[in-house]
N, C-alpha and C positions, 0 to 999 in steps of 0.2 A: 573613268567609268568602271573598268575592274577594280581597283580599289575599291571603288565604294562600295561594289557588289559584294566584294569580299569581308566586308568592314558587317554591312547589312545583316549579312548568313548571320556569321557570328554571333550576334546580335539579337537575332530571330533564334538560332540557339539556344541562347545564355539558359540555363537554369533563374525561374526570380523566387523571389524569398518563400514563398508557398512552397513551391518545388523544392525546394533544399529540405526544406523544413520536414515536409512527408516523409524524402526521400530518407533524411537521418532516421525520422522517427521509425519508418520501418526496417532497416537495419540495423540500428542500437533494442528497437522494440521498446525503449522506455528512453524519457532525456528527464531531468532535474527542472523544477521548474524554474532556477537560477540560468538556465543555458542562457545565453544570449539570442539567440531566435526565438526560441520561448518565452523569453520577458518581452521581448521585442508585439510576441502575440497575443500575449495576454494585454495589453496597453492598445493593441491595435485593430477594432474592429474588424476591419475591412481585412487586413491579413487572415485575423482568426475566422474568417465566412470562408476565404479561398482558402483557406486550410482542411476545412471541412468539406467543401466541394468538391477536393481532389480528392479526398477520402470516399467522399460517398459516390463518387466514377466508379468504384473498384472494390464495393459493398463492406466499405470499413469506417468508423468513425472514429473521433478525436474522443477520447476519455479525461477527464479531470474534474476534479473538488480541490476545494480549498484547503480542506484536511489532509492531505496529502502533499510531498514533497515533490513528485514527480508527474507527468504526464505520461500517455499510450495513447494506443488503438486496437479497439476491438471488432469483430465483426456483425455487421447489423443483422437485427431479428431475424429479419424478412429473407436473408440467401445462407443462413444457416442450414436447412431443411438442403436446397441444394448444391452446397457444398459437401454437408459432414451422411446427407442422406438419412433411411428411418434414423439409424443410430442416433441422431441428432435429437429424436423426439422420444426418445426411449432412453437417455442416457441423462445424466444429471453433473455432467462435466463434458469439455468436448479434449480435452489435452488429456484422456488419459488413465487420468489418477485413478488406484484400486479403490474400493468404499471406506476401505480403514484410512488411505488416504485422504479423501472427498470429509472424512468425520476427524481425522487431525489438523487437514485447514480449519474446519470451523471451528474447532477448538483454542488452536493459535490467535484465529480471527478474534474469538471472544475475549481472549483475553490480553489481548495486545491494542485491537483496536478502540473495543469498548472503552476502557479508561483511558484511552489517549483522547478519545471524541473528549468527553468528560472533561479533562482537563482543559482541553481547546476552549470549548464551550464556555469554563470558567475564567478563561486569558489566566492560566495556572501555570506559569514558564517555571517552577518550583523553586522561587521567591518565596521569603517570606509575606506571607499575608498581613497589611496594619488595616485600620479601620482607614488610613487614607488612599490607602491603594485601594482598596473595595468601594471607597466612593467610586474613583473612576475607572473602573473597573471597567466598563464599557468603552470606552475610548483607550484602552488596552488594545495593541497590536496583537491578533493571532499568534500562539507560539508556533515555529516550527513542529513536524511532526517528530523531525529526529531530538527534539530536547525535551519532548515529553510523552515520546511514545515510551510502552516499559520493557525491561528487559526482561526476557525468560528463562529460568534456570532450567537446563536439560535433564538435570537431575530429579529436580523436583516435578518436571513433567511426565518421565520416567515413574518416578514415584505417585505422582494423582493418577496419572490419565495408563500407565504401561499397558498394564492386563483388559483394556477392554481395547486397548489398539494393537493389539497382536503381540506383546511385549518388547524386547526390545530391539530383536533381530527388524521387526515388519518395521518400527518405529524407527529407529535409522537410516531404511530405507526412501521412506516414504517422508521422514527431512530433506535430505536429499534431494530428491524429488521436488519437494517444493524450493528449495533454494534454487535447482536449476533453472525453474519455471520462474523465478523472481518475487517469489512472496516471501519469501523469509532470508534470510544472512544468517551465517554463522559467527562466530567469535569464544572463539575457546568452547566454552562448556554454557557457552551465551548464545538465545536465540531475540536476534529484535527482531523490527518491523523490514519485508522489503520494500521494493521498488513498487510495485503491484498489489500489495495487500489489502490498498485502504480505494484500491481502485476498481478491480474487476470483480469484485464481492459485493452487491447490493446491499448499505447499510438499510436501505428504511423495509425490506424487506425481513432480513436475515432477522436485524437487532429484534424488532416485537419478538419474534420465534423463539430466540436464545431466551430472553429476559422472563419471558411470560413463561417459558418452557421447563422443564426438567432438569436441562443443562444450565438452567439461570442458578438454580439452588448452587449444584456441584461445582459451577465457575466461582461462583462468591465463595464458597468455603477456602476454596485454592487459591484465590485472592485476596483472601485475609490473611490465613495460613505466609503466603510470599511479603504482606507488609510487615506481618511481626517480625518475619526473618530479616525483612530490611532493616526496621527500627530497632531489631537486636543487635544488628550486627552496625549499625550505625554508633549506636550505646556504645558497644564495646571500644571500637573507633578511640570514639570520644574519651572515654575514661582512658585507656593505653596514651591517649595524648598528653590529657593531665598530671598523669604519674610520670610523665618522663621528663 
């Protein structure tokens, strides 16, 4: 009879797969949507409800799209106000960020996420295009976001965007900044997508904003301006290959 008592607790203790699953997501703060729990939940109704139940105990919810490589959790509308207080209704970020900040996320956003949706959209894993793949084009697996998100020269961000984000001191900083927060990665002198970028930024919100806005012009110039440097620099590639 002890034994069993003891076999029981145990038992009655265990962590089950929801509970794990929370408990990583809120100490890593983001997991891969390859994790094993995470396919596990995306595949599994009834996990993915108890997933969200214990989130929403504890006024947070489960974050994801399909555009995105990774899952999270945010906090729901409704206990923002009493969590972060007025501040919450008067601020336009809750983590922080100075305005020059708050205005080189959206800037990164625009132009990292914008053309990566686009290519999604198009099943564009940056294959060659024939007219037979464009038949079935449709029945094209989504690309991941890391094989066709773009990459961003720092320099060249530097150079479009410096002087109206504080130059280069504030803009250092304020990378930074967002890399700790999980929306961007560095790499040398390369800024891609992070964990969080395509996740806690409202696309159907933001995108009409940017596109229809001011910033839509200034982004497409800078996105042009970055393909020719691609296709130049691809060219050269190419010919240095030839000649050798």
């Amino acid at each position: 009879m002890v034994v069993w008592k003891s076999i029981q607790k145990k038992t009655m203790n265990a962590p089950d797969e929801a509970a794990l699953l929370v408990a990583e997501l809120l100490a890593r703060r983001w997991l891969p949507r390859q994790h094993p729990r995470v396919k596990r939940a995306l595949i599994d109704a009834d996990l993915w409800q108890a997933v969200e139940d214990r989130l929403a105990q504890v006024g947070l919810r489960l974050v994801d799209n399909i555009h995105a490589d990774h899952v999270t959790t945010a906090m729901v509308r409704s206990v923002e106000h009493a969590v972060f207080g007025e501040s919450a209704l008067n601020s336009n970020n809750n983590i922080d960020l100075p305005r020059d900040g708050v205005s080189l996320l959206v800037v990164l956003w625009s132009l990292i996420i914008l053309p990566k949706r686009e290519r999604q959209a198009a099943r564009d894993s940056g294959t060659e295009n024939t007219e037979q793949s464009e038949m079935f084009n449709s029945d094209r697996p989504m690309p991941r976001a890391q094989s066709v998100s773009p990459v961003i020269s720092y320099k060249a961000l530097l150079a479009d965007f410096g002087n109206q984000l504080g130059k280069k001191t504030r803009l250092d900083g304020n990378l930074k900044r967002l890399e700790n927060h999980g929306f961007i990665e560095r790499r040398g002198d390369d800024i891609v997508e992070g964990p969080l970028l395509d996740l806690l930024l409202d696309y159907d919100t933001l995108a009409p904003r940017i596109l229809d806005g001011t910033l839509g012009a200034v982004l497409s110039k800078a996105r042009a301006a970055a393909e020719a440097k691609t296709a130049q620099t691809d060219e050269q590639q190419k010919e240095t290959g030839e000649a050798s």
